[in-house]
C-alpha angles and dihedrals in degrees: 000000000000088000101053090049095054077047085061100042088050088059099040088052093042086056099046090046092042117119100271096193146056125302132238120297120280093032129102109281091018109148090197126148117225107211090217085053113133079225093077111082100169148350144212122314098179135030132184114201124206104181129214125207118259091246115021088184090068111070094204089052116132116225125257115275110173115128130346138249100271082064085070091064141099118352128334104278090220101254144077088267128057087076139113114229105217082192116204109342093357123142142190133211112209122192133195142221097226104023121243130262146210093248131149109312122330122014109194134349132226117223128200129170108250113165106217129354105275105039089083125173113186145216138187117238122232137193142205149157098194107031090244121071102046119202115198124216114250103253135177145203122209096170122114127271110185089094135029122253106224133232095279099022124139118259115194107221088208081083103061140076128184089357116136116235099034086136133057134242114328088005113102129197117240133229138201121199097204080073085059103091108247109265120175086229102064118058107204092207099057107040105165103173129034105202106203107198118189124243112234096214093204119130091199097108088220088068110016130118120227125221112220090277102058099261120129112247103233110204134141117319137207108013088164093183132103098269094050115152140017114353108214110202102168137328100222119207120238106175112024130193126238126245127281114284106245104244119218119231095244089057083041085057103048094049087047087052094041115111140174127196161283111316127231094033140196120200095338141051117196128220124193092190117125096187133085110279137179111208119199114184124208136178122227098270085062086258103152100232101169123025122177133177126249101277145130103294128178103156132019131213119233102155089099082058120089112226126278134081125320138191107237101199115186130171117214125184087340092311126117121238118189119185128172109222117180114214123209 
């Protein structure tokens, strides 16, 4: 008896610790993204670095250096070169030329140089349609932390989920921004920056970094050279948005013209629109409070909301309009 429930246990415990993800690329179940992929329409036109140092437990570290922005553009050159190093902590803003969308499957794809499947440096995934207010994809690590992975230790990529630099070199990671929570202040079909962060892979809780369920992403550390950190070697586009709609001045006019007040406000939000609009409420955890149809408005109703800060979101001619309104 005892034996057959240690049997048990031995299983139980296989299965919870089993690789949960997707393998390396070129293998069955793979998600990887081949740079050369039809998939990919388009990459990155602008990029934004923020360096880290190469060792950000060493207060006298100098930061990374290797590379410059222009080498997270366009598409991965095919070599270990050709790459900017974020070091530890470091991050990049890439911009496009057509912004992204929330099409059917994966939307764009994250490339960095490793150089073989198991040698990973990560990097969380950002999103945002302003440039402003950045979402990150959910992501999870499933590897090991009860000891470091040294500077030039294995990762399996069957451990981890939305985390950028899964594949190696000319491989990218996809993401899908219907995995992005809902938030009235992205707009999924309109996603204009990507903001890759390095993950700093220390299990030392003064300098970890954590996955979206409060594990310590365990990766190698330290790589104390110039090029420390993710390597970033181009973000591909997968669903693309068209261009902008080219307005007519009558429908210019009648946005200019377009107000809503006062605000603060008390029972009632004006609106000066004569057009059609449809008028959709959130709080600011993205939670839709007030949702009406497209119609002729001219007030809105708030005394059913309790006071603080809401998302007015109105669509006019086709255009969105998002005001913040506070309400007493």
């Amino acid at each position: 008896m005892k034996k057959t429930l240690l049997l048990i246990t031995l299983c139980v415990a296989t299965i919870s610790n089993g690789q949960s993800y997707a393998p390396p690329a070129g293998q069955p179940g793979s998600t990887a993204i081949a740079a050369s992929s039809p998939s990919i329409v388009a990459w990155a036109t602008g990029a934004t670095i923020v360096r880290g140092k190469q060792d950000i437990s060493n207060p006298s570290s100098p930061l990374a250096s290797f590379g410059t922005s222009s080498d997270a553009l366009g598409a991965p050159v095919g070599s270990t070169l050709g790459v900017v190093s974020l070091g530890d902590g470091g991050s990049a803003i890439v911009t496009f030329e057509q912004p992204i969308i929330d099409g059917s499957g994966y939307d764009f794809a994250v490339f960095e140089n490793s150089f073989s499947d198991t040698f990973l440096e990560l990097a969380f995934v950002e999103v945002s349609s302003d440039g402003v207010n950045f979402f990150r994809f959910p992501s999870h690590s499933e590897t090991q932390t009860a000891t470091q992975i040294g500077g030039f230790g294995s990762v399996d990529c069957r451990y981890i989920h939305n985390l950028a630099g899964k594949y190696k070199i000319n491989y990218g990671t996809p993401f899908d921004l219907s995995e992005v929570p809902n938030n009235a202040l992205l707009d999924k079909n309109n996603v204009t920056h990507v903001k890759i962060i390095d993950v700093v892979g220390s299990i030392n809780a003064a300098y970890a970094s954590y996955d979206s369920f409060g594990n310590k992403i365990n990766d190698p550390f330290t790589t104390p050279f110039n090029s420390s950190g993710f390597d970033l070697d181009a973000v591909g586009v997968i669903n693309q948005g068209s261009s902008l709609r080219v307005m007519s001045k009558s429908e210019k006019e009648d946005i200019v013209e377009f107000s809503m007040y006062p605000n603060p406000a008390n029972d009632v939000v004006y609106m000066n629109s004569n057009q059609q609009t449809a008028i959709t409420v959130f709080d600011l955890s993205g939670r839709i409070v007030k949702n009406l149809p497209k119609g002729n408005y001219n007030q809105i109703i708030v005394s059913d909301l309790k006071s603080g800060i809401y998302i007015f979101e109105v669509i006019v001619n086709n255009e969105k309009i998002t005001k913040r309104i506070m309400i007493n």
